[in-house]
C-alpha positions in Angstrom: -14.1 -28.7 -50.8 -15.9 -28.6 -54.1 -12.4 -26.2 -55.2 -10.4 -29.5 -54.8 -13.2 -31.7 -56.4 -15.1 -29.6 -59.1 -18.5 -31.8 -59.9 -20.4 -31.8 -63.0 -23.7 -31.1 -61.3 -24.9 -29.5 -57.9 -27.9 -29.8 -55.9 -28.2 -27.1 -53.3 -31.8 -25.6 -51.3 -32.0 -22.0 -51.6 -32.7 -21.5 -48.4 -30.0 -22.6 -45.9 -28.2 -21.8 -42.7 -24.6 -20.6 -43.5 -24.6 -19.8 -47.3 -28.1 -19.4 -48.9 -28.0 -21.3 -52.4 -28.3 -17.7 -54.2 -24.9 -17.0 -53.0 -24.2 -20.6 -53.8 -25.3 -20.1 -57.6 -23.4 -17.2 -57.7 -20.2 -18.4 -56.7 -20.2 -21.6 -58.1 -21.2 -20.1 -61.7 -18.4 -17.4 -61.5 -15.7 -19.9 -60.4 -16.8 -23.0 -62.5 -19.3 -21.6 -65.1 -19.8 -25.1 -67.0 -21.1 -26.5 -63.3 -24.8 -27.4 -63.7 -27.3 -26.8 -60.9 -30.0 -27.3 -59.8 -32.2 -25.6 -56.9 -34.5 -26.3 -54.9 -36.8 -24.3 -52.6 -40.2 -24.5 -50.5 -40.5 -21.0 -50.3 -39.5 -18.7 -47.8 -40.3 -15.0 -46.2 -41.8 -13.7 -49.6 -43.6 -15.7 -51.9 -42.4 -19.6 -52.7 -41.8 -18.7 -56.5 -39.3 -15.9 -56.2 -37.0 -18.1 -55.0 -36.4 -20.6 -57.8 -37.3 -17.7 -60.6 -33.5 -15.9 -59.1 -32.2 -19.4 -58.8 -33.0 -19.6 -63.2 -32.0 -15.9 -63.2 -28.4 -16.7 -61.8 -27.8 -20.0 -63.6 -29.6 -23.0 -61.9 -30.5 -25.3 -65.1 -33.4 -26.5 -63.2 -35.6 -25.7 -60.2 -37.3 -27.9 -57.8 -40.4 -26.8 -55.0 -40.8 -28.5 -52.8 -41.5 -30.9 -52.1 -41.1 -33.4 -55.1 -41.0 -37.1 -55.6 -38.0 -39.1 -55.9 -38.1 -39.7 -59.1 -38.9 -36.6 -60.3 -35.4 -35.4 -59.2 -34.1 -38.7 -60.8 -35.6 -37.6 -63.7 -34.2 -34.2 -63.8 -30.8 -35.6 -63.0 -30.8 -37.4 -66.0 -31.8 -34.7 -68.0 -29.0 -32.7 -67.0 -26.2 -35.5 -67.4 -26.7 -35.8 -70.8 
């Protein structure tokens, strides 16, 4: 889907079902490398902050634990749109 409607910014959870957002980062920044993201993550089977350090690692612009306020992420948003 995103292939037929490219976005200027993503917001995907590291830790997920089908796709974990690693391998979400890492697609999205080989096929579309000018695609900002940004992750988010409450932690998972090791320690909370490994998560969103390889998220920055692989190209996230921003990390988010959770869990945040609204308009924190609002905030963030922003930031990146400019």
């Amino acid at each position: 889907m995103f292939r037929e409607n490219p976005a200027d910014l993503v917001i995907t959870d590291i830790i997920m079902p089908e796709q974990d957002g690693i391998a979400t980062i890492i697609e999205l920044k080989k096929e579309f490398p000018g695609t900002k993201i940004i992750a988010m993550s409450a932690g998972g089977k090791v320690k909370p902050e490994v998560y969103p350090e390889a998220a920055d690692a692989l190209g996230a612009i921003r990390t988010l634990r959770k869990s945040f306020k609204k308009d924190e992420l609002l905030r963030i948003i922003n930031e990146c749109l400019k």
